[in-house]
C-alpha positions in Angstrom: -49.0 49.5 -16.9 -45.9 47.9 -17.9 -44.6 48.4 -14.4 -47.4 46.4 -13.4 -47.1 43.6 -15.5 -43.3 42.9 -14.5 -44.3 43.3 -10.5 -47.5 41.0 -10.5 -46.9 37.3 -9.2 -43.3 37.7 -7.7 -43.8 35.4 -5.7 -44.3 32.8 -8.1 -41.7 33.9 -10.5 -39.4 33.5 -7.9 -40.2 30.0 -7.5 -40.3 29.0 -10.7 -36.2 30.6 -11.3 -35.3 28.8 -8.1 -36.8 25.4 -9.3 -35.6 26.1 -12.7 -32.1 26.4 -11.6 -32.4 23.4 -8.9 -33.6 21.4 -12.0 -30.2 22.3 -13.6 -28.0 21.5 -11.2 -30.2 17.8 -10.6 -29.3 17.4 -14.6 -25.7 18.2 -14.2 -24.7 15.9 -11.3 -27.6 13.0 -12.8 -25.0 13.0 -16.3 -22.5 9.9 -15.4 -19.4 9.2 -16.6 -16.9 6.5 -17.0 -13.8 5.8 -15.7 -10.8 2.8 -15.1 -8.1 3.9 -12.9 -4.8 2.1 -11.7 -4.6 1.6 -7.7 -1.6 0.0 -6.0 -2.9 -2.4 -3.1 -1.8 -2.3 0.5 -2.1 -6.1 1.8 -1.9 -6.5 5.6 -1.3 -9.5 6.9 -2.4 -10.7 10.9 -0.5 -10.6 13.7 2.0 -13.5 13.8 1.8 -13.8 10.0 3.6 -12.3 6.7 3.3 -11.7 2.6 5.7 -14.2 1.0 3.8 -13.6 -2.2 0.7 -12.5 -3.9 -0.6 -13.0 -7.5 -0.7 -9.0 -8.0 0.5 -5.9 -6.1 -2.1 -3.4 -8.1 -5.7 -4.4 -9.5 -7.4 -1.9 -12.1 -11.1 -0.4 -11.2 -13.8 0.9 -13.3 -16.2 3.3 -12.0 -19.6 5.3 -13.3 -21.2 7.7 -11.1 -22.0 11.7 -12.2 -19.8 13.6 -14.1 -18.5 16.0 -11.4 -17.7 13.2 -9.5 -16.0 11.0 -12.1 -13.6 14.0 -13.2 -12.6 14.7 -9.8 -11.6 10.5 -9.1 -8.1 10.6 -10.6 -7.1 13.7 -8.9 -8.5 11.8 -5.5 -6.1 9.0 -6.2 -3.0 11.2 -6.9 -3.5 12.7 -3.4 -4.3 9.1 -1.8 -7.0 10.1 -0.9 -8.4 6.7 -2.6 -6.9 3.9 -1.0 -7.3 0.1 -2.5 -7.1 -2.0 1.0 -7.2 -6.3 2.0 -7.1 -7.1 5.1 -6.8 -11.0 5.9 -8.8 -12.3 8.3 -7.3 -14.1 11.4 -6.1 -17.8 10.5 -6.7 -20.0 13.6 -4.8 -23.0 11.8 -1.6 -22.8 13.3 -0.5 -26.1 12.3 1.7 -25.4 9.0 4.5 -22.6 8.4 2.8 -21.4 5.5 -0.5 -20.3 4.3 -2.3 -19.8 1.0 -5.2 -18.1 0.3 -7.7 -16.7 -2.4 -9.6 -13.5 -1.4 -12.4 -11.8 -3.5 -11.9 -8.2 -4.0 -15.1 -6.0 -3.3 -16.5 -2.8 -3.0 -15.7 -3.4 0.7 -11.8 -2.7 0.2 -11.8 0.4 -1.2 -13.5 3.9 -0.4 -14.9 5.3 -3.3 -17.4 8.2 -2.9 -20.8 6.3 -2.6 -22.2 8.6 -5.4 -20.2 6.0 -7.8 -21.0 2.2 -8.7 -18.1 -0.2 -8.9 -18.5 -1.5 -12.4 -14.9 -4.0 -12.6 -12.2 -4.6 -10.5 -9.0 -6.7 -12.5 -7.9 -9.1 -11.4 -10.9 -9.9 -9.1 -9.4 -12.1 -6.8 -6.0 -12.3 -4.7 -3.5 -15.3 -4.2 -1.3 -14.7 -1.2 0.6 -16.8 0.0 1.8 -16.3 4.3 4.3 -17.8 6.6 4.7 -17.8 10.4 6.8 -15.2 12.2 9.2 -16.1 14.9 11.9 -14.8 16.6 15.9 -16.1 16.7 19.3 -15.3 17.5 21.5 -15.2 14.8 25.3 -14.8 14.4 26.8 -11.5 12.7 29.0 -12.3 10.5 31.3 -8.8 8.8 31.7 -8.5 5.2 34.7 -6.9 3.8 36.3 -5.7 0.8 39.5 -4.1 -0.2 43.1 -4.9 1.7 44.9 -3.5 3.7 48.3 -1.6 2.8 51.0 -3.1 1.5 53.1 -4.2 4.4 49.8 -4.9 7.0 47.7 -7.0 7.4 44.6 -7.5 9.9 45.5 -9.8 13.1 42.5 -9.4 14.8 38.9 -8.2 14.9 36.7 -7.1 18.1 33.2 -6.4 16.8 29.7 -5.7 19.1 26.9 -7.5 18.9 28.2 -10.7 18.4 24.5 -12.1 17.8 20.9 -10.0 17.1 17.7 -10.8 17.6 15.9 -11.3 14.0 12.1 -11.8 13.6 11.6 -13.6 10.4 9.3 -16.3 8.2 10.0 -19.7 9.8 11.2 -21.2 6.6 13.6 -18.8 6.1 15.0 -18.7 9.5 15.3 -22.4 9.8 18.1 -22.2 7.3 19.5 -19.0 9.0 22.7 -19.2 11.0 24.3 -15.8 10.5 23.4 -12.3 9.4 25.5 -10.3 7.4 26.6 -6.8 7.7 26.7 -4.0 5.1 29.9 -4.4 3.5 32.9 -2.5 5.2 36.1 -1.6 3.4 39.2 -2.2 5.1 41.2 -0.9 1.7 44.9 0.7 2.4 44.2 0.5 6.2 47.7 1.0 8.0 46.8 1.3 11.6 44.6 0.1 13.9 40.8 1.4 13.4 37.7 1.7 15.1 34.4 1.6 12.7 30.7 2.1 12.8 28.4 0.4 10.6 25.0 -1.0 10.1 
């Protein structure tokens, strides 16, 4: 009899344990959570163009969205798997050397599971500020320290290139003759020396 009692409507049992335990698992992921996180902000500038400045290198982002989704964010960002991102549209104003512009963060620039609602982004908005690119030839000029032994002293110097090819902001190579190396030291040299250096 008892036998009976436990065997009758399986079927129905069955489907009320499944649905009880898909109800569960609807509750758990449904319970949101809160979070503000730290993101550092890649800014790519267009072709022909680069950064000379922006108001802020890292914006901070709150975020709600389920639980089990929320707990797992921060360990998301510490494997970059998060990424903050502004990409500047194409300026057709070629006119000037330098640019400035204010661009609106948005959900758009950054890739946050879609399970989550963006609830703040600080600051909100980026000032950049870009100048022109261009290419020039530029002197190289040696930088040394230290000298010689006593008794010597350097009576000539044959270095190679004489001139590079820089690419740099226009205002900054306008005012660019030369382009230094990394320092060498020519301290308590006695004969005559061949050096590498950058």
């Amino acid at each position: 009899m008892i036998k009976r009692l436990y065997s009758r409507n399986l079927r129905a049992k069955g489907m009320a344990l499944i649905m009880a335990v898909a109800l569960w698992f609807y509750a758990t992921s449904r319970h949101t959570g809160d979070i503000e996180e730290d993101l550092q902000l890649t800014i790519n500038a267009p072709p022909g163009l680069t950064i000379l400045d922006t108001s802020s290198e890292e914006v901070t982002v709150g975020l709600s969205g389920p639980q089990n989704i929320i707990d797992r964010i921060t360990d998301m960002i510490k494997e970059n798997k998060i990424k903050a991102r502004l990409d500047i549209p194409v300026i057709n104003d070629e006119d000037g050397d330098n640019y400035k512009r204010t661009i609106r963060l948005t959900r758009r620039n950054f890739n946050f599971p879609q399970e989550t609602r963006l609830t703040s982004i600080v600051p909100n908005e980026i000032e950049i500020t870009l100048g022109r690119l261009e290419r020039k030839y530029v002197k190289v000029q040696i930088q040394k320290k230290g000298t010689p032994a006593l008794g010597y002293e350097i009576n000539s110097e044959f270095f190679f290139p004489r001139e590079v090819l820089v690419t740099g902001p226009v205002n900054i190579l306008k005012e660019a003759d030369t382009i230094n190396t990394s320092v060498i030291n020519i301290g308590a040299i006695t004969s005559e020396q061949n050096r590498t250096f950058p």
